[in-house]
C-alpha positions as CSV (number, residue, x, y, z in Angstrom):
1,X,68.1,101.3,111.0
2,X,69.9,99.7,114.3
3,X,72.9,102.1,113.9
4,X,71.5,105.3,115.0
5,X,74.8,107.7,116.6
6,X,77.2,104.8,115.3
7,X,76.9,106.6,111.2
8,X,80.6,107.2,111.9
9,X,81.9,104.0,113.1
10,X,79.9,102.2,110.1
11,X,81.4,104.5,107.4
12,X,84.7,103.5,108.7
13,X,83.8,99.8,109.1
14,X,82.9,100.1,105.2
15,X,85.4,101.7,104.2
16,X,88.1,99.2,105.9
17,X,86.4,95.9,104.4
18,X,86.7,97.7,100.9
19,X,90.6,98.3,101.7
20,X,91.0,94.3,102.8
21,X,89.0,92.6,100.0
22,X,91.2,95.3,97.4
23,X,94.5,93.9,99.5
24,X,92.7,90.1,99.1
25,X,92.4,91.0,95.5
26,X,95.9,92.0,94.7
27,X,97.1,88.9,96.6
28,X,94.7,86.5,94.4
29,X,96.4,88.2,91.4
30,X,99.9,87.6,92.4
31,X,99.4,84.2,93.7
32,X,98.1,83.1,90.1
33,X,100.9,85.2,87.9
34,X,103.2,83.7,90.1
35,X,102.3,80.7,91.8
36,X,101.5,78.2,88.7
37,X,103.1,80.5,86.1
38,X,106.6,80.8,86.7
39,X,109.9,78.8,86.1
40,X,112.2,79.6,89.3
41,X,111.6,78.4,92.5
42,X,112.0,81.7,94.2
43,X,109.0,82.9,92.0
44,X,106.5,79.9,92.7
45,X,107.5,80.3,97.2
46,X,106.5,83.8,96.8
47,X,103.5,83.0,94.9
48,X,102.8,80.2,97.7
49,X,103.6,82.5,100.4
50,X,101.2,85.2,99.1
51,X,98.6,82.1,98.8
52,X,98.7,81.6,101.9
53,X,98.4,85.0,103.3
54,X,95.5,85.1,101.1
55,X,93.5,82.5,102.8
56,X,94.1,84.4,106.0
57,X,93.2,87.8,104.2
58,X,89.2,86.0,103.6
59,X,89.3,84.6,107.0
60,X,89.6,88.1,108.3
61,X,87.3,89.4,106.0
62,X,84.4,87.0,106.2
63,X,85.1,87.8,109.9
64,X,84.5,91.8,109.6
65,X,81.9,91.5,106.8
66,X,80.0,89.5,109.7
67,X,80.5,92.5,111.9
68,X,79.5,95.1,108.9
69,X,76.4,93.0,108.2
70,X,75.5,93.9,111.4
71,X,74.6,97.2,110.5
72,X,72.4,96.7,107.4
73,X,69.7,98.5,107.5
């Protein structure tokens, strides 16, 4: 166990890579009902716009899931 006194800090660390994959997750869905799916062009930039944000939403995440490994027991 190599987080002895840091219990808090982990439970928060956990917590906030649950709320950013959920937020990754709802971007993946709205990219795909709106990227591919739709016949304006105001429907497919927002879907490419979300897209994008998503890749930067799993570069962040791999980055703190990296930091949350960290403390696996």
């Amino acid at each position: 166990m190599n987080y002895s006194g840091n219990e808090e800090v982990r439970d928060d660390l956990k917590k906030f890579t649950e709320a950013l994959y959920e937020v990754f997750r709802q971007a993946s869905a709205f990219e795909s009902r709106y990227k591919w799916n739709k016949g304006t062009l105001v429907e497919r930039l927002a879907g490419t716009a979300v897209g994008d944000a998503k890749d930067g939403l799993a570069e962040i995440y791999r980055k703190i899931a990296e930091v949350e490994h960290q403390f696996q027991d």
